[in-house]
N, C-alpha and C positions, 0 to 999 in steps of 0.2 A: 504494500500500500504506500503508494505515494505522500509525499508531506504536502499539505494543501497550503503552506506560506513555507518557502523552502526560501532560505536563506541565498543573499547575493555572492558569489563566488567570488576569494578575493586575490588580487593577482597577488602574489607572491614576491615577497621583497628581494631584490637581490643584494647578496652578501661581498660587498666595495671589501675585497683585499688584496692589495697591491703592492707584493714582496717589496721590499728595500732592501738596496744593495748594502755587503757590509761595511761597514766603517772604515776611516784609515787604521786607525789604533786597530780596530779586530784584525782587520788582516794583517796586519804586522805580527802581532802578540801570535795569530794560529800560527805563521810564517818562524816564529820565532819557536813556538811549541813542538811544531815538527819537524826540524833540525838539530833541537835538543832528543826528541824521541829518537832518529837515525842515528845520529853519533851515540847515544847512550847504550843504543843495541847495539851497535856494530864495535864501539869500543870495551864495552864488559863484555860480550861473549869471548874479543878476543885477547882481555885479558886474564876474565876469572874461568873460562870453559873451556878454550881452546887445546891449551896445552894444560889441562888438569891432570895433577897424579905424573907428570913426565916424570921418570927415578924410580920410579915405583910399582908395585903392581897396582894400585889405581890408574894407570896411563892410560886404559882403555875407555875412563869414563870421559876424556877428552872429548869433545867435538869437531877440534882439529879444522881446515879448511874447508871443509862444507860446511862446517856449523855459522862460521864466520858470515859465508857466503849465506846462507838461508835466512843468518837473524839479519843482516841489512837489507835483503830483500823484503822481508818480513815485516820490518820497521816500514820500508817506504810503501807498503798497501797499506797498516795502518795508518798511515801517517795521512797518505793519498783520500781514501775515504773519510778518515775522520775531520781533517783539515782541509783539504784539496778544495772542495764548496766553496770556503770563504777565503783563502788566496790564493787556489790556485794549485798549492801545494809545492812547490820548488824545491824547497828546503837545500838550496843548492845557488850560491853565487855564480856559477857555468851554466848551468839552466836558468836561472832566471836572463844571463848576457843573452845565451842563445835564443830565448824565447824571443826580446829585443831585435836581436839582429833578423831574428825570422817575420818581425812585425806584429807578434803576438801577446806583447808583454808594451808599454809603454818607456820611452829610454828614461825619462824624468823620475818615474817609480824605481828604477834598480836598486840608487845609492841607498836609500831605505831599506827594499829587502837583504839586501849585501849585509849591510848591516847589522839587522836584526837575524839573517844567517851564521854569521858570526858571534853576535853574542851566544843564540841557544847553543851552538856548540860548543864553547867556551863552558858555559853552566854546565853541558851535560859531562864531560871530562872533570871537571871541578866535582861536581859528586861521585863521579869512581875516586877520585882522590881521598872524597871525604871519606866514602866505606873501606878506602886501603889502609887506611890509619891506625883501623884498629885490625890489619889481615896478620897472618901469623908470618915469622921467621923473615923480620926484616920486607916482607911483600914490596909494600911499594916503594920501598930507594931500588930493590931489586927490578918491577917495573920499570920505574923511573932509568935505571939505568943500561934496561935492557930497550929504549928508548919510547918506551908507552906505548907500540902498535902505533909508534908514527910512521911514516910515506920516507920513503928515502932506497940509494943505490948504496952500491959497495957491501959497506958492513951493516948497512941496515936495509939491505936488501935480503930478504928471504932465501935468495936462493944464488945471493951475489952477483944478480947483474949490475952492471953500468949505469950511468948518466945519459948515454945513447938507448937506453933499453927504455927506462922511465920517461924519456919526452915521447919518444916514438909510442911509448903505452899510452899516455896522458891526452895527446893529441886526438890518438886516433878510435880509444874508446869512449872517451868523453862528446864525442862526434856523433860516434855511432848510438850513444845512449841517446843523444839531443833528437837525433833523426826521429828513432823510433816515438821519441816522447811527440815529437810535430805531429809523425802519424796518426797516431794511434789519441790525438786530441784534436784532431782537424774540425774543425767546425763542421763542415757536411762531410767526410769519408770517415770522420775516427769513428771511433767506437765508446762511447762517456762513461758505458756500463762499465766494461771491463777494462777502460785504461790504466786503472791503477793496480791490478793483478799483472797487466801485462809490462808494466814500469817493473815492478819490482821483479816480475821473473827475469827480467833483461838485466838489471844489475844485478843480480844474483849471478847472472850468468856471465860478467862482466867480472865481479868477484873470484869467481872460481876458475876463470882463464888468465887471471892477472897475478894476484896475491903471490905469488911467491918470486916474481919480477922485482915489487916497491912498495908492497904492499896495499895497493891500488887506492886510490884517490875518485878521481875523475868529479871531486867535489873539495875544494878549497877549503871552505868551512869546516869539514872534518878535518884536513890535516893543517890549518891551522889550529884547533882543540887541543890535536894530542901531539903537535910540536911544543906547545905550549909548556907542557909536563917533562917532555921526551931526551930534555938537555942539547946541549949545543951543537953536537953532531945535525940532529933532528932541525934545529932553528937553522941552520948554517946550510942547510938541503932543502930547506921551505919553500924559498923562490919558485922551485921547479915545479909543487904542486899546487902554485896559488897561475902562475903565467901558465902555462901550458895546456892544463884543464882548460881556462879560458878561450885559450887559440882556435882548443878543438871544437868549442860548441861556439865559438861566431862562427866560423870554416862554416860548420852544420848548419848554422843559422841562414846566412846569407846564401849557401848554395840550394838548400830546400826550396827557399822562397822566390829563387830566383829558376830553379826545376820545376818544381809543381805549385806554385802557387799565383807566379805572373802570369797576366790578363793576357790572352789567348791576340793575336795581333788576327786587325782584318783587313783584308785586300784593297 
């Protein structure tokens, strides 16, 4: 049965919400959080995990060079999803130049992110320091003077190479990470869902072919952290992973943009 005064139908209000973009300070401070997150993971697993129990029969509970490789990997899909939203996610002075050089990134915003790259890694080295303090049998001077899992050739090269091995590393996988980071975030070809699974599987893999060249780098802000710590050797070898890292992601930058990304010319 029908209502014989049936009420007027009322349109429906619509709901005005109109995201805002994040702030300067947000993005900087997430900028700055997930650079301390990378370097915190990639320099505790490969101080307190790596070489666990070496002398010993606990030597097996190591992690050794995959472990290394998997927690920075690990770090930057964290860091990526959690952060990523609200700057981008960089966590990286050579990523954020190349994003720049590729046109992706504006030049006037860098010296900031730079910046706030650099301190979170600083913090995050600064707290392995703070928990080494109290680690057993001398830890961290021993750390310290086995040079903190800083970036460097010769005697702080893993596996002894040269000053030719670590440019030729720095240039050309900092390069190839930057590439695939343009890819794999292109505005219409990337992929938004899974580009931060496929970021960090790439440095992982990037980790696990380098590491025993320089201890791989291909990010500034990390081995300025744990030169920091690492003594003068490590300072005196810094240059190499702060210029060079650089070189390789403009190279990447500038040639991407100028391969796939410049406007098609017409006849």
């Amino acid at each position: 049965m029908s209502d014989p005064r049936p009420e007027k139908p009322i349109a429906p209000t619509p709901l005005e919400h109109t995201p805002t973009a994040p702030s300067t300070a947000a993005t900087l401070v997430a900028e700055a959080f997930g650079t301390f997150l990378l370097v915190l993971g990639v320099v505790s697993t490969a101080l307190f995990a790596a070489g666990f129990g070496e002398g010993t029969d606990a030597a097996n509970k190591g992690v050794g060079f995959l472990g290394v490789s998997l927690a920075v990997g690990l770090t930057v899909v964290a860091g990526a999803y959690a952060f990523g939203p609200i700057s981008g996610g960089h966590f990286n002075p050579a990523v954020t130049l190349g994003l720049a050089a590729a046109g992706r990134f504006p030049w006037a915003k860098t010296w900031a992110y730079i910046i706030v790259q650099v301190i979170g890694g600083a913090v995050a080295t600064t707290m392995v320091v703070l928990i080494g303090l109290s680690g057993p049998d001398n830890w961290l001077s021993n750390a310290e003077d086995g040079g903190f899992a800083s970036n460097g050739w010769d005697t702080l090269s893993p596996g002894g190479f040269g000053i030719s091995a670590a440019i030729v590393v720095e240039i050309l996988f900092t390069a190839l990470f930057v590439v695939v980071i343009l890819g794999v975030t292109h505005p219409t070809r990337g992929n938004p869902g899974f580009a931060g699974l496929v970021i960090g599987l790439t440095l992982t893999l990037i980790h696990l072919a380098t590491i025993p060249i320089d201890n791989t780098s291909v990010n500034p802000a990390r081995s300025i952290a744990t030169a920091i710590y690492g003594g003068g050797a490590a300072l005196s070898q810094l240059w190499v992973f702060i210029v060079f890292p650089i070189v390789g992601a403009l190279i990447a930058g500038f040639v991407y943009r100028a391969l796939f990304d410049s406007a098609p010319k017409t006849a």
